[in-house]
C-alpha positions as CSV (number, residue, x, y, z in Angstrom):
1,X,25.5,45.0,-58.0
2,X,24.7,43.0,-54.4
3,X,24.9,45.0,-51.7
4,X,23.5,43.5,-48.3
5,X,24.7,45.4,-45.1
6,X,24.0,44.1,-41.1
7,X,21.3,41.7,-42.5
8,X,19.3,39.9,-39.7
9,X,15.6,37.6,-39.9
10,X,13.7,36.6,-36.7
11,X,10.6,34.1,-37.1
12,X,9.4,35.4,-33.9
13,X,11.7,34.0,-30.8
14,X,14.1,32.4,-33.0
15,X,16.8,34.2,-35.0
16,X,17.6,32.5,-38.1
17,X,20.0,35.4,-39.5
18,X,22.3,37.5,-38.1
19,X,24.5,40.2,-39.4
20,X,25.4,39.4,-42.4
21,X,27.4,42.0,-44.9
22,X,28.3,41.0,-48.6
23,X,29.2,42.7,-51.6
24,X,29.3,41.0,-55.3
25,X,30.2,43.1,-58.2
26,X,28.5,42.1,-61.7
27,X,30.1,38.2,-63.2
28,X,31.5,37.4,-59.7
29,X,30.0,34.1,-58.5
30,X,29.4,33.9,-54.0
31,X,28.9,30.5,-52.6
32,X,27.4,30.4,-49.1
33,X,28.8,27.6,-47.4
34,X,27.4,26.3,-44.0
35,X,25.6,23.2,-42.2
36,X,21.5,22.7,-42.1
37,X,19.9,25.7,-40.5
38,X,22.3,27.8,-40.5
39,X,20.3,30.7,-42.7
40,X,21.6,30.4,-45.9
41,X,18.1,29.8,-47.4
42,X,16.7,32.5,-45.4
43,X,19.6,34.6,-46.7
44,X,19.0,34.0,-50.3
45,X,15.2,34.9,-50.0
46,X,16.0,38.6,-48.2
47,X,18.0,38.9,-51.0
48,X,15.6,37.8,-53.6
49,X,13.1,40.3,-52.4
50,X,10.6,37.2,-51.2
51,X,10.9,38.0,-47.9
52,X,11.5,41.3,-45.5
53,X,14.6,41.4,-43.0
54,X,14.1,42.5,-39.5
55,X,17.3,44.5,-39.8
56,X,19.7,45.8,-42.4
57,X,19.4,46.5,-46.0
58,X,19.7,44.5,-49.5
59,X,19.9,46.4,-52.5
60,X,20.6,45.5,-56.0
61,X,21.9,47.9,-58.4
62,X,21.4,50.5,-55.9
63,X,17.7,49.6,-55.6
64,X,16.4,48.6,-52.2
65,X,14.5,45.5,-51.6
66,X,12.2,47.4,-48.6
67,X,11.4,49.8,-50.5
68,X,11.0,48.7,-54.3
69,X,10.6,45.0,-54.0
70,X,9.0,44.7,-57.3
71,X,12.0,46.3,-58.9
72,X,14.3,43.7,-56.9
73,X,12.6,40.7,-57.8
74,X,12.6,41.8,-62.1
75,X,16.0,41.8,-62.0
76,X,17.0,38.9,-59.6
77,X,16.0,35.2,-60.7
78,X,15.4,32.8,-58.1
79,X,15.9,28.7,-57.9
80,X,14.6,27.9,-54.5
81,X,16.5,23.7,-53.6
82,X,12.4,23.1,-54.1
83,X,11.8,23.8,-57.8
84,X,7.6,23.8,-57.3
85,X,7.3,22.9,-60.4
86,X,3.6,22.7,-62.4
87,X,3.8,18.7,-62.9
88,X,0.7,18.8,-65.0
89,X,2.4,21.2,-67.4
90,X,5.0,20.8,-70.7
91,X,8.0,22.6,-69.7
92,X,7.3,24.5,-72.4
93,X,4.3,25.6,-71.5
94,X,5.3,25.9,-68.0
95,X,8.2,28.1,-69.1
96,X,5.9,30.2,-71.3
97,X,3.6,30.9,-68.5
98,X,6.4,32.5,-66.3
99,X,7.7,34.1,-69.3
100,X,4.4,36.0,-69.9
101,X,4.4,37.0,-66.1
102,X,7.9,38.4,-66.6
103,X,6.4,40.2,-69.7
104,X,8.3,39.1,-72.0
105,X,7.1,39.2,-75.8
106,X,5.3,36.5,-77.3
107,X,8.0,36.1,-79.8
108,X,11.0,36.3,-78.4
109,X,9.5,34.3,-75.4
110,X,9.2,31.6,-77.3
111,X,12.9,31.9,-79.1
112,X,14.3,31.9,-75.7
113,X,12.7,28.8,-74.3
114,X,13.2,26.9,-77.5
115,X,17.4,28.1,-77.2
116,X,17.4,27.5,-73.4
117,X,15.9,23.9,-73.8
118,X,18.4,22.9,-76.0
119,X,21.2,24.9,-73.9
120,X,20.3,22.3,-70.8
121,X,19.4,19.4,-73.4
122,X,15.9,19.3,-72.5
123,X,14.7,20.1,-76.2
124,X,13.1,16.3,-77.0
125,X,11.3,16.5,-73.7
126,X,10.2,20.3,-74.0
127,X,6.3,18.6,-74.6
128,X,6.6,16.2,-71.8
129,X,4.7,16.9,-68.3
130,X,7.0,18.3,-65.7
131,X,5.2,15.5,-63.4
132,X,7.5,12.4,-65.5
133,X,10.8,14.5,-65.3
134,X,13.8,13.7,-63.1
135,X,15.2,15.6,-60.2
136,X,17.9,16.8,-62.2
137,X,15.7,17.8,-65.2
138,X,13.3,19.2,-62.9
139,X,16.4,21.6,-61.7
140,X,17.4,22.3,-65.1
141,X,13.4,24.0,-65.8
142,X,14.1,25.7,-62.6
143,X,17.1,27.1,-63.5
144,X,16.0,27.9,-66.9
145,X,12.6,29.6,-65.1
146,X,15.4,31.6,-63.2
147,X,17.2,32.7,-65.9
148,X,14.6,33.1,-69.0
149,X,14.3,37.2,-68.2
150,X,17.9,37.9,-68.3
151,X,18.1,38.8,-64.6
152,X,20.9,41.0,-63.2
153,X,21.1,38.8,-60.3
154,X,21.0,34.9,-60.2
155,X,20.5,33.2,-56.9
156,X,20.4,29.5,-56.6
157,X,19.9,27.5,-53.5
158,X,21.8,24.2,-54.4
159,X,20.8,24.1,-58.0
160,X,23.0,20.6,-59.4
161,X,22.3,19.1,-56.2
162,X,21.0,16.4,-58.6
163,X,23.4,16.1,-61.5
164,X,26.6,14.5,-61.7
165,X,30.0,16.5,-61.8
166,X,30.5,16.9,-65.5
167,X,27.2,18.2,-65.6
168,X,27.7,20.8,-62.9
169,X,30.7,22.1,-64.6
170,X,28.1,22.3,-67.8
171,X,26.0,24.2,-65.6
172,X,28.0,26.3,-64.4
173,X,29.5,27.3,-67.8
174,X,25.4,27.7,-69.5
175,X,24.7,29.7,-66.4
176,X,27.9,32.1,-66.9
177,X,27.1,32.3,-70.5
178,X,23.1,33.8,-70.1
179,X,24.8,36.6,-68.2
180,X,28.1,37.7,-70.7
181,X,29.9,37.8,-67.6
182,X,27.3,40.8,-66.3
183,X,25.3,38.4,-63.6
184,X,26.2,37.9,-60.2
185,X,25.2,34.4,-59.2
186,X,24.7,33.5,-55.8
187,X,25.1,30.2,-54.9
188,X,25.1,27.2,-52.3
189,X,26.0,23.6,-53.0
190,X,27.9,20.8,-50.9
191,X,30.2,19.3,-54.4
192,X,31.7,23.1,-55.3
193,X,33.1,23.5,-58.7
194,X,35.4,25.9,-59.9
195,X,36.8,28.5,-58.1
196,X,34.2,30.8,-56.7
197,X,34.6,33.2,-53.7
198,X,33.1,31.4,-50.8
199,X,31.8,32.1,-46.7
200,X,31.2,30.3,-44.4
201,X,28.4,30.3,-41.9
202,X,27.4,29.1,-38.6
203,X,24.3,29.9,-36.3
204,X,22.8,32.4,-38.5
205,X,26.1,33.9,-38.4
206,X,28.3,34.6,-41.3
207,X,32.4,33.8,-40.2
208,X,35.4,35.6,-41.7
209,X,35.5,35.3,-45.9
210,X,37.5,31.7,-47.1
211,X,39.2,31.1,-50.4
212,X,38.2,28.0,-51.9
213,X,39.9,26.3,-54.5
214,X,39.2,22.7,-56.3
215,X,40.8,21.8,-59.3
């Protein structure tokens, strides 16, 4: 599903990724583990389609993100660790507008936000302004933004950063569940849960593939 092959960014003089080769088949979950500034972000956005590598290839489903990025970004969803959220817009209407830019039907567009509100127990505050919601509610409209197309491809840059264990397990498990087991999400977070494949980083650099395990 994610193929990325001797990926590499420069802003100019400085080289913020270098390298880096991963593969994640469809309902495998990659967590990208590594300190500040070490490219992770940078990673997940040459992945996304956002942005253009200065050298190697990302495709998704066989698609590559130079050539077709339109094609890339409909079936990848995005949470940037900066949700940008609309704070002078309901989440639902905030939700509805990005569902109409993903094209999705009036109808069912609204069927899904109304299940995915409730799914991350935002339903009661569905008609509140995104400006009076917490930073873990804010994450859980950023996530639900990310996921309200059905996306092949999830990628979150530390999405329960927020929220307290219990509730990262929660979603975890919501996230697993939009995708039937057919997403790939793409992860990275300081408090893992589960039992995702991980790598480490360092320097732009991706090390040697780590198991890790917490209970």
């Amino acid at each position: 599903m994610l193929e990325v092959d001797n990926l590499g960014k420069r802003y100019g003089d400085v080289l913020a990724l270098e390298d880096l080769t991963v593969r994640v088949e469809g309902g495998k979950c990659l967590v990208l583990l590594g300190r500040n500034g070490a490219g992770k972000t940078t990673a997940l956005r040459c992945m996304a389609g956002v942005l253009l590598p200065t050298a190697g290839t990302v495709k998704v489903d066989g698609i590559d993100a130079a050539d077709d990025p339109a094609a890339v970004r409909a079936r990848v969803g995005l949470m940037p660790e900066v949700p940008g959220l609309y704070e002078r817009m309901s989440a639902r209407d905030y939700l509805d507008y990005f569902g109409a830019i993903y094209d999705i039907e009036p109808g069912l567009r609204k069927r899904r936000i109304s299940e995915l509100l409730e799914l991350f127990e935002l339903a009661d505050a569905g008609d509140r302004w995104l400006g009076t919601f917490s930073k873990g509610m804010r994450q859980k409209v950023a996530l639900i933004r990310a996921t309200l197309h059905r996306p092949r491809l999830v990628l979150a840059d530390e999405p329960t950063s927020a929220q307290l264990s219990e509730e990262r397990r929660l979603r975890a498990r919501d996230l697993h569940s939009q995708h039937g087991g057919g997403g790939a999400p793409c992860r990275r977070h300081r408090n893992h849960v589960g039992r995702p494949r991980a790598r480490g980083w360092q320097h732009g650099r991706a090390s040697s593939p780590l198991r890790f395990e917490k209970a």
